[in-house]
C-alpha positions as CSV (number, residue, x, y, z in Angstrom):
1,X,93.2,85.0,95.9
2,X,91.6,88.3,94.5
3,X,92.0,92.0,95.9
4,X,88.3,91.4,97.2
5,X,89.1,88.4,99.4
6,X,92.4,90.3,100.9
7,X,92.0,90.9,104.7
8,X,93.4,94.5,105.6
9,X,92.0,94.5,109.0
10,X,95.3,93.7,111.1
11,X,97.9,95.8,108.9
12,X,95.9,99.2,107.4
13,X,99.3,100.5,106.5
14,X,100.6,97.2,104.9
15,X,97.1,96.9,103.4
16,X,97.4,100.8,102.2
17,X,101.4,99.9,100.4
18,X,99.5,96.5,98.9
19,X,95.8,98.4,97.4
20,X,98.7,101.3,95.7
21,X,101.0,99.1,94.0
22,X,97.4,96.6,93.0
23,X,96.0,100.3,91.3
24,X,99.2,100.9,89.8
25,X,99.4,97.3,88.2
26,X,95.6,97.4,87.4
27,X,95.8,100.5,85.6
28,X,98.8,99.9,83.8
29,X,97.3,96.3,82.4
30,X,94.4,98.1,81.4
31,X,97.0,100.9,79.5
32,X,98.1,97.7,77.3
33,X,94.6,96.0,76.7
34,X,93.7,99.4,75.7
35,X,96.3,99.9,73.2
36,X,95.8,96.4,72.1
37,X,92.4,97.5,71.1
38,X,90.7,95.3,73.7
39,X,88.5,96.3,76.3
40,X,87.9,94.7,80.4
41,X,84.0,94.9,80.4
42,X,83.2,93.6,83.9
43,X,86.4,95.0,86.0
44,X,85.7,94.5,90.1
45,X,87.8,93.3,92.8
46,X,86.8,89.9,92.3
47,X,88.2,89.7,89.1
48,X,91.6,91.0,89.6
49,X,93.9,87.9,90.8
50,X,96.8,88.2,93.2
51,X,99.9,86.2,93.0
52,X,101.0,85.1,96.1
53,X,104.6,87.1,95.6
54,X,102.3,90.1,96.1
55,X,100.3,89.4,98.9
């Protein structure tokens, strides 16, 4: 499943605790690529997975 497929409509504020904690991972794997000298060049919500310990 990715972040664009999630379906917020029934919880907003579970949905609002999930789309936090999915920036704060997002941004932090981009930290490392980064550092790694590597670059995401077509980031979107379809391309950010979701395991389903996270959902």
């Amino acid at each position: 499943m990715t972040i664009r497929h999630y379906d917020s409509k029934d919880r907003p504020t579970e949905a609002l605790d999930f789309y936090v904690k999915a920036g704060v991972g997002i941004a932090r794997g981009l930290a490392h690529i980064h550092a790694s000298n590597f670059a995401h060049r077509d980031l979107k919500l379809a391309n950010v997975l979701v395991m389903p310990r996270y959902r």
